[in-house]
Biopython code that builds the backbone (N, CA, C, O; Angstrom):
import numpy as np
from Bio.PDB.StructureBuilder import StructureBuilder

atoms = [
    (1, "UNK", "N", (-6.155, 13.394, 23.412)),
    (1, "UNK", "CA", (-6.025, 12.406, 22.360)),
    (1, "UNK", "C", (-6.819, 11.163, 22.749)),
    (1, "UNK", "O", (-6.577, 10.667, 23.849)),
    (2, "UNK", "N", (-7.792, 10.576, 21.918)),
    (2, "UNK", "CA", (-8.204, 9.393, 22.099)),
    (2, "UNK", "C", (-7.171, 8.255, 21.496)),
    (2, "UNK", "O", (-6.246, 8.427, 20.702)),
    (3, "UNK", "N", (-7.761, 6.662, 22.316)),
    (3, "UNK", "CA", (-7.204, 5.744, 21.818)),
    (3, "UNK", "C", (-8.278, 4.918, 21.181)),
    (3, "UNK", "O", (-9.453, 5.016, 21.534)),
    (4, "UNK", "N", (-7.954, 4.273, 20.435)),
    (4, "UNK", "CA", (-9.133, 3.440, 19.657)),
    (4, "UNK", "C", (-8.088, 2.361, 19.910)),
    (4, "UNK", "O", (-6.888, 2.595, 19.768)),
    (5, "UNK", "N", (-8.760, 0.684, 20.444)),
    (5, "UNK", "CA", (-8.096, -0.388, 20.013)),
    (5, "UNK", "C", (-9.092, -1.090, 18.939)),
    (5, "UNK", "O", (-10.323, -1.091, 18.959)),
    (6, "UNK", "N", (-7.969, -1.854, 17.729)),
    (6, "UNK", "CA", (-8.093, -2.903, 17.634)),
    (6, "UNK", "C", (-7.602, -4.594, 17.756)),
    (6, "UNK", "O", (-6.496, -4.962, 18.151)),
    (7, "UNK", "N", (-8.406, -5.237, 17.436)),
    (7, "UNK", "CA", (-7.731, -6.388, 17.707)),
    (7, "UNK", "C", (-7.839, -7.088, 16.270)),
    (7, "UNK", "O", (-8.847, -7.193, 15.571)),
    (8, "UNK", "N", (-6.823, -7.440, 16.068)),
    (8, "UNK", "CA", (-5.984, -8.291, 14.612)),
    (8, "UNK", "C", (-5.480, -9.335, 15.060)),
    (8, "UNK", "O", (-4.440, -9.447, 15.708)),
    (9, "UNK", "N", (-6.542, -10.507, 14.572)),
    (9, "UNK", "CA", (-5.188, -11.568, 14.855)),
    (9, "UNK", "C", (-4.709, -12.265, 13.207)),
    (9, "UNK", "O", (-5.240, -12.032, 12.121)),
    (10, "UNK", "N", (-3.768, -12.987, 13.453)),
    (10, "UNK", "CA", (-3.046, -13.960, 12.675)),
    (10, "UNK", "C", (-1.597, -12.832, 12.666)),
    (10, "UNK", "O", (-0.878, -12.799, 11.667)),
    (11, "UNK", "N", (-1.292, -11.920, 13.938)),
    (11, "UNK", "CA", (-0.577, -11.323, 13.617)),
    (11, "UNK", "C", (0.918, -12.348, 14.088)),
    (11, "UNK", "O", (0.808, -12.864, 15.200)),
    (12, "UNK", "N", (1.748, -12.536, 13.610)),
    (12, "UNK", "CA", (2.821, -13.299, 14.330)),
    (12, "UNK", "C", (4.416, -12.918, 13.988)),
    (12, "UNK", "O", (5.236, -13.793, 14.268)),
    (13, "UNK", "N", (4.943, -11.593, 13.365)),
    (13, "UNK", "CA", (6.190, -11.697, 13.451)),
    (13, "UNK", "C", (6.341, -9.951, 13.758)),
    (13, "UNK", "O", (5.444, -9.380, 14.380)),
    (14, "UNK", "N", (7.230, -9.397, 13.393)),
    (14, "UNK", "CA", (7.805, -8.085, 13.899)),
    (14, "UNK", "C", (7.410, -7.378, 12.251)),
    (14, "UNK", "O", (6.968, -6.230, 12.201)),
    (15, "UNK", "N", (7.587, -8.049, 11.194)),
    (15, "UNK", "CA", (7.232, -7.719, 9.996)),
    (15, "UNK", "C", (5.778, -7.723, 10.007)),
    (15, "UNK", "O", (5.273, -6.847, 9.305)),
    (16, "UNK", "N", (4.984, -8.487, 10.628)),
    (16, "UNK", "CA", (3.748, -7.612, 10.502)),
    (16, "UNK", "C", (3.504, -6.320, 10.892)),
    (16, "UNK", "O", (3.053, -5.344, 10.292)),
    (17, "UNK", "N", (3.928, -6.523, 12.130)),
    (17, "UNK", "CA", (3.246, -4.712, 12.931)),
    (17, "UNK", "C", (4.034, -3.818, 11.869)),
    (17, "UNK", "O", (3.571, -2.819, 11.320)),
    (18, "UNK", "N", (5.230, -4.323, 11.689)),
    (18, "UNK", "CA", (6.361, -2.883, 10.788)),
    (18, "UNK", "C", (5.127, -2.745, 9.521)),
    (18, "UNK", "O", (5.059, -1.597, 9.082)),
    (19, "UNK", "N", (4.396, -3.492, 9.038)),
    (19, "UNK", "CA", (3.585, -3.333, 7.640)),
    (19, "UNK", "C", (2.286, -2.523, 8.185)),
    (19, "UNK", "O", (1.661, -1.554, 7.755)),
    (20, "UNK", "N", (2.153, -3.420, 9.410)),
    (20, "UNK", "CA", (0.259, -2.524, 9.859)),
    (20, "UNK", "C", (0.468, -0.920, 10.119)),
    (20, "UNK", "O", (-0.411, -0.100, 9.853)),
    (21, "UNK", "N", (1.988, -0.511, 10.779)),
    (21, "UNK", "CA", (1.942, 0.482, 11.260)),
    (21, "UNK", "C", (2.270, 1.514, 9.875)),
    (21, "UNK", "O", (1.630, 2.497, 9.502)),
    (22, "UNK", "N", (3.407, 0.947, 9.329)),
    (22, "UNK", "CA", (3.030, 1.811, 7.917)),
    (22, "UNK", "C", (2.084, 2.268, 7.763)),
    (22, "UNK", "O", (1.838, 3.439, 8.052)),
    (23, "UNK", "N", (1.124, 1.299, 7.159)),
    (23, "UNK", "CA", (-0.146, 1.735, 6.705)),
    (23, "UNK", "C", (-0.904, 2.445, 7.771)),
    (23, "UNK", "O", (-1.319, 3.577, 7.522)),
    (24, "UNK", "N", (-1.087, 2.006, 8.711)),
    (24, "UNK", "CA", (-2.335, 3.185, 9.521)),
    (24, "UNK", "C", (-1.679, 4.457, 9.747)),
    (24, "UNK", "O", (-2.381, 5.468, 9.742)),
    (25, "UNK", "N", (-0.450, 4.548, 9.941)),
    (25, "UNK", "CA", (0.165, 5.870, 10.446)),
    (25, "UNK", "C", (-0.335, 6.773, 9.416)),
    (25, "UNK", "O", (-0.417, 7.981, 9.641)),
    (26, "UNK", "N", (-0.690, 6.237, 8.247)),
    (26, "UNK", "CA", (-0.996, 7.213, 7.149)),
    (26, "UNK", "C", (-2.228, 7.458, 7.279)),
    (26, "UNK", "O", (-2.576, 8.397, 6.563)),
    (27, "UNK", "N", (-3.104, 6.978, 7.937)),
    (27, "UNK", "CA", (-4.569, 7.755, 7.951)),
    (27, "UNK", "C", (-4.723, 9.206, 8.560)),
    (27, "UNK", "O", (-3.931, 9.775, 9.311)),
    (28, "UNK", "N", (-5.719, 9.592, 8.150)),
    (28, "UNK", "CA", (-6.211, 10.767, 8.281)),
    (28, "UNK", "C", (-6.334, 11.243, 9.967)),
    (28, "UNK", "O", (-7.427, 10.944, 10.448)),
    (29, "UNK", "N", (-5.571, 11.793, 10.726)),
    (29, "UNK", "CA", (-6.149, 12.162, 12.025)),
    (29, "UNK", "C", (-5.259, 10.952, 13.049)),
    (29, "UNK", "O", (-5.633, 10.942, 14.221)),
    (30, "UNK", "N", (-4.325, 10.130, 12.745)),
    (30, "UNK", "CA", (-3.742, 9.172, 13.492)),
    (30, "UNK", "C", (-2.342, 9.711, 13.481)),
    (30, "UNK", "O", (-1.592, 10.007, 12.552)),
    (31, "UNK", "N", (-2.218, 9.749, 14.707)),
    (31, "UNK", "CA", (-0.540, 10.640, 15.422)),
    (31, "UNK", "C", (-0.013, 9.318, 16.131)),
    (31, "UNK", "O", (1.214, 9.281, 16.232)),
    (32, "UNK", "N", (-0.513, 8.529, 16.501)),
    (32, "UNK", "CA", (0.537, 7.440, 17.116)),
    (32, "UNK", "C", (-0.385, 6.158, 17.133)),
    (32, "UNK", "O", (-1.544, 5.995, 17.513)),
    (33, "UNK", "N", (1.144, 4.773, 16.237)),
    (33, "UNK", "CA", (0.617, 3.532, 16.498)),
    (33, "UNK", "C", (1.493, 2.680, 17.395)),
    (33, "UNK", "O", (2.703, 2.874, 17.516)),
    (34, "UNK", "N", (0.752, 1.633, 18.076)),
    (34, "UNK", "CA", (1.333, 0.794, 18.445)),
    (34, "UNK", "C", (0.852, -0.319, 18.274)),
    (34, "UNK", "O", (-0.373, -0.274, 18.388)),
    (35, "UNK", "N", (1.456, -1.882, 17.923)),
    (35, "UNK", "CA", (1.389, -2.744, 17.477)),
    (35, "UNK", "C", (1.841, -3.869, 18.554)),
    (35, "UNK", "O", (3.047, -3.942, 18.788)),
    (36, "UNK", "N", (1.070, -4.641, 19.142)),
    (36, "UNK", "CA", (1.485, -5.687, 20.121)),
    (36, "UNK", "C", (0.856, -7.039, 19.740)),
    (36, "UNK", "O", (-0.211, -7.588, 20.017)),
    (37, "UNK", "N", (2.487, -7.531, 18.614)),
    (37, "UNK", "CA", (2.117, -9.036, 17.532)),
    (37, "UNK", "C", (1.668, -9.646, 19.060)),
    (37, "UNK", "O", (0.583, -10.204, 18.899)),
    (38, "UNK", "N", (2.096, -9.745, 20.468)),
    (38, "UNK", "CA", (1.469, -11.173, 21.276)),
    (38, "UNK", "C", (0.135, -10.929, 21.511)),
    (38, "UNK", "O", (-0.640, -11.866, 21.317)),
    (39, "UNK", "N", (-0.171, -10.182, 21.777)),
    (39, "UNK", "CA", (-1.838, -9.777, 22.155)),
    (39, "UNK", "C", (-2.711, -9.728, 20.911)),
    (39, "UNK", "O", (-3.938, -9.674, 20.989)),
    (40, "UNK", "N", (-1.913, -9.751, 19.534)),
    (40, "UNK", "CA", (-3.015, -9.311, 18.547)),
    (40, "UNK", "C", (-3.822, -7.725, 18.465)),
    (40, "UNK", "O", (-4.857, -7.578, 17.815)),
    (41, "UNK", "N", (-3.172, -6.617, 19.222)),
    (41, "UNK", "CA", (-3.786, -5.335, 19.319)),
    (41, "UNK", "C", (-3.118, -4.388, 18.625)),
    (41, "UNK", "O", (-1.895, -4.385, 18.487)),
    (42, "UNK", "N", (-3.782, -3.667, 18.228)),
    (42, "UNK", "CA", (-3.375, -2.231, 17.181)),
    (42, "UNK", "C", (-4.067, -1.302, 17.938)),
    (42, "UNK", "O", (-5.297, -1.278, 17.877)),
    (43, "UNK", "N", (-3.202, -0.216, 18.933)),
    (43, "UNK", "CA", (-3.849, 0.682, 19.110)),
    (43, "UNK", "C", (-3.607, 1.986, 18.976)),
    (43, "UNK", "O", (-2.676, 2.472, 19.618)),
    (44, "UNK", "N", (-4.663, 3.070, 17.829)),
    (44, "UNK", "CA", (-3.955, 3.931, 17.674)),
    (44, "UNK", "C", (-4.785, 4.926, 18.043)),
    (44, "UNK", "O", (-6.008, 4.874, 18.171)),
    (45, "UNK", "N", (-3.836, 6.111, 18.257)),
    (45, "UNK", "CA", (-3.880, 7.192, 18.838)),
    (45, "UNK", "C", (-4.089, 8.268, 18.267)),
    (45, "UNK", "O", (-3.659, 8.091, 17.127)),
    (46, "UNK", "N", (-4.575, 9.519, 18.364)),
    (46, "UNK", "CA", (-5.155, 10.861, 17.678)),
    (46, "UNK", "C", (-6.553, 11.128, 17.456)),
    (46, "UNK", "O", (-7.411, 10.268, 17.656)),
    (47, "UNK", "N", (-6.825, 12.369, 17.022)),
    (47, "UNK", "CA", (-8.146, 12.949, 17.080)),
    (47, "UNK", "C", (-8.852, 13.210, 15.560)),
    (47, "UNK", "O", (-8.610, 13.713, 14.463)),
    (48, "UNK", "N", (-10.028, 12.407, 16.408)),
    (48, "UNK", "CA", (-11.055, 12.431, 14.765)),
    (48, "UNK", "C", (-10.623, 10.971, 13.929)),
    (48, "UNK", "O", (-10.794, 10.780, 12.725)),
    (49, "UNK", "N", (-10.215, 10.322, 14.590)),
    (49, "UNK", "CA", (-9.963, 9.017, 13.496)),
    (49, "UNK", "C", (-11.131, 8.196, 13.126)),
    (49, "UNK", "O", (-11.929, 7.754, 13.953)),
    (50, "UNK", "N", (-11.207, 7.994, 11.762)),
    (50, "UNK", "CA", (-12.135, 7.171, 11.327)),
    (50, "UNK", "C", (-11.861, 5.611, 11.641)),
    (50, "UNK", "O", (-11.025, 5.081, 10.908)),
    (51, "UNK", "N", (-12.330, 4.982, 12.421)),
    (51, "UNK", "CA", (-12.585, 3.782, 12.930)),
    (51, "UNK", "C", (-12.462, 2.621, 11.309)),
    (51, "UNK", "O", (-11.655, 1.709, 11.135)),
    (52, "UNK", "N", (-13.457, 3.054, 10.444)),
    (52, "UNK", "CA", (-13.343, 2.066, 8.614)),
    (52, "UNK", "C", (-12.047, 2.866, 7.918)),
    (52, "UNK", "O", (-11.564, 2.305, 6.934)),
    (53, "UNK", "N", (-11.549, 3.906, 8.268)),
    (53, "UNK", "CA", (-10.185, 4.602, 7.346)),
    (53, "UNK", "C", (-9.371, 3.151, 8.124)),
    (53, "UNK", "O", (-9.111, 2.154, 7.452)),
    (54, "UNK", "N", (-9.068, 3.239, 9.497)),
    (54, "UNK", "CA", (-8.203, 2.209, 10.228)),
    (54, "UNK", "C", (-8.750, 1.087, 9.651)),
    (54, "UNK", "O", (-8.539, 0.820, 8.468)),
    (55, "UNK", "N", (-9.250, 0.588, 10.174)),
    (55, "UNK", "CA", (-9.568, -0.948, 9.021)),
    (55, "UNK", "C", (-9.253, -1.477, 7.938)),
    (55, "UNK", "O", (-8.683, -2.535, 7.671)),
    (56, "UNK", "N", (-9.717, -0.566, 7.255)),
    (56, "UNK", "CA", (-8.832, -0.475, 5.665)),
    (56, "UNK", "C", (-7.833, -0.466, 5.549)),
    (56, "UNK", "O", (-7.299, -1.370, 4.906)),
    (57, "UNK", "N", (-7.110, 0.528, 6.096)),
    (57, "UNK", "CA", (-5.304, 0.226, 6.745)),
    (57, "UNK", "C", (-4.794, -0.939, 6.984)),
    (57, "UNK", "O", (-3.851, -1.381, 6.327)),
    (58, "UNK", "N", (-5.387, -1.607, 8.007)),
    (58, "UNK", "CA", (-4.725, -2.886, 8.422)),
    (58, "UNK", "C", (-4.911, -3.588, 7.381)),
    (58, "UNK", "O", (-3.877, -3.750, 6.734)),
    (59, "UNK", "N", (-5.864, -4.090, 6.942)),
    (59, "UNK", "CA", (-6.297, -4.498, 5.412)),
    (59, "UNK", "C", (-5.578, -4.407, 4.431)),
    (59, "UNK", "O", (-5.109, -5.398, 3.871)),
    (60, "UNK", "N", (-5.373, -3.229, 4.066)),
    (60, "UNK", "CA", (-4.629, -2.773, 3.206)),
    (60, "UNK", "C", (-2.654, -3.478, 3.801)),
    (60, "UNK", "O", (-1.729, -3.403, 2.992)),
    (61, "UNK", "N", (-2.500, -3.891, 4.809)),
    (61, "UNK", "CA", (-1.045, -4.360, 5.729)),
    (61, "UNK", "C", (-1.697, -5.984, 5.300)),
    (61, "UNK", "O", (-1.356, -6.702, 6.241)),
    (62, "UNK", "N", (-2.194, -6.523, 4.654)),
    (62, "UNK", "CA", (-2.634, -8.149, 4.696)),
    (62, "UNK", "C", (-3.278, -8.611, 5.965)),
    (62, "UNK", "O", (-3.285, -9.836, 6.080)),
    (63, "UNK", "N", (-3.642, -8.161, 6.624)),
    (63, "UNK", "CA", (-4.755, -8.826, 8.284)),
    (63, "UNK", "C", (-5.919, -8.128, 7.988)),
    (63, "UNK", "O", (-6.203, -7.279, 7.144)),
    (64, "UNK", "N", (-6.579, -8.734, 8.959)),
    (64, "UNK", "CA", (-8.238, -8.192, 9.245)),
    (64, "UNK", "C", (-8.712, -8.108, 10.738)),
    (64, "UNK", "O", (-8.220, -8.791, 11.636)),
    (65, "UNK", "N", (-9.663, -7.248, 10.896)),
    (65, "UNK", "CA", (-9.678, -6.705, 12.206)),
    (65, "UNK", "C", (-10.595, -7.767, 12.569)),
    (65, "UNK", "O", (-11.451, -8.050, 11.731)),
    (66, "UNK", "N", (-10.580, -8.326, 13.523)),
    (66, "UNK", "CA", (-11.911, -9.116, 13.961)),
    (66, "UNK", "C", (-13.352, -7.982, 14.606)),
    (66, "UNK", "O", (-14.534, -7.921, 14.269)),
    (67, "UNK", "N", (-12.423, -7.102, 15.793)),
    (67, "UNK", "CA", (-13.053, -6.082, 16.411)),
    (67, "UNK", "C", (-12.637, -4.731, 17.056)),
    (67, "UNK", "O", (-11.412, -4.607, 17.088)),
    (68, "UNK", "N", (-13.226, -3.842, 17.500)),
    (68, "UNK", "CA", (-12.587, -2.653, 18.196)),
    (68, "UNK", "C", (-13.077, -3.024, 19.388)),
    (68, "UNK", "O", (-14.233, -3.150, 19.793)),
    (69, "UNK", "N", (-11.623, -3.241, 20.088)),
    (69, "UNK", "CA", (-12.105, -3.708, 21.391)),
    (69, "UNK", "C", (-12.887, -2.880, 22.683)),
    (69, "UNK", "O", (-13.674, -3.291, 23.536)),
    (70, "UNK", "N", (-12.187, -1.262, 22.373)),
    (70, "UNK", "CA", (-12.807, -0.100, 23.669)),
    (70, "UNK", "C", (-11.677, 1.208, 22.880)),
    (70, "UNK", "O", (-10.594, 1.115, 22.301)),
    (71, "UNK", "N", (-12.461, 2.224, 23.176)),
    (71, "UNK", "CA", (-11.731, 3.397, 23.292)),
    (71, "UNK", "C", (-11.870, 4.289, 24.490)),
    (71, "UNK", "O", (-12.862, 4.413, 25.208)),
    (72, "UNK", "N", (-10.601, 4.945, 24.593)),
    (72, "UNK", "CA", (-10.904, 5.385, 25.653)),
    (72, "UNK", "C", (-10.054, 7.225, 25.189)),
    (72, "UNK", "O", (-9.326, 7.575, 24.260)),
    (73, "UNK", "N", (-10.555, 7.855, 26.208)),
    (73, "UNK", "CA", (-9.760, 9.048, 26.015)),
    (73, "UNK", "C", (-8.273, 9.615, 27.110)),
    (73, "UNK", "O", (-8.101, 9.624, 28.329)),
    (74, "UNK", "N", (-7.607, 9.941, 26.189)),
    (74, "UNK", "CA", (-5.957, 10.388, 27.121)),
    (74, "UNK", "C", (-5.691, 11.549, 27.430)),
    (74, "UNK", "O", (-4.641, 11.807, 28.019)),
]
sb = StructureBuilder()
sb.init_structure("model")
sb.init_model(0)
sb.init_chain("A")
sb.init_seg("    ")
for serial, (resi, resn, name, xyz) in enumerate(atoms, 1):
    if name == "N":
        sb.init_residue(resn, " ", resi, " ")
    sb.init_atom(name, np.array(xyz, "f"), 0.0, 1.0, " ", f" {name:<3s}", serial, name[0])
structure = sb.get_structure()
């Protein structure tokens, strides 16, 4: 499984990540999110994920990605 991070900021309560993770969990090819409001990072997990499907996601949760910080593989 790869990880893709991103980084989101203006994230600041527990109701954000609960909204970002909604939404990305639903993309295409994404098996696991995690959401860390202090760091500003979204990093999700699974194979074949479209990098702009995720974006749109968070987007679609009210934030915007600034960047993908590194992926790495697990």
């Amino acid at each position: 499984m790869a990880e893709k991070y991103f980084t989101v900021p203006g994230m600041n309560c527990g109701h954000c990540a609960v909204g970002v993770t909604e939404e990305v969990v639903r993309t295409a090819g994404v098996t696991e999110v995690d959401v860390d409001v202090r760091s500003g990072l979204v990093i999700v997990g699974g194979e074949s994920v479209d990098d702009e499907a995720v974006r749109a996601a968070i987007v679609a949760a009210g934030h915007e990605v600034a960047e993908i910080v590194r992926q790495a593989a697990a």
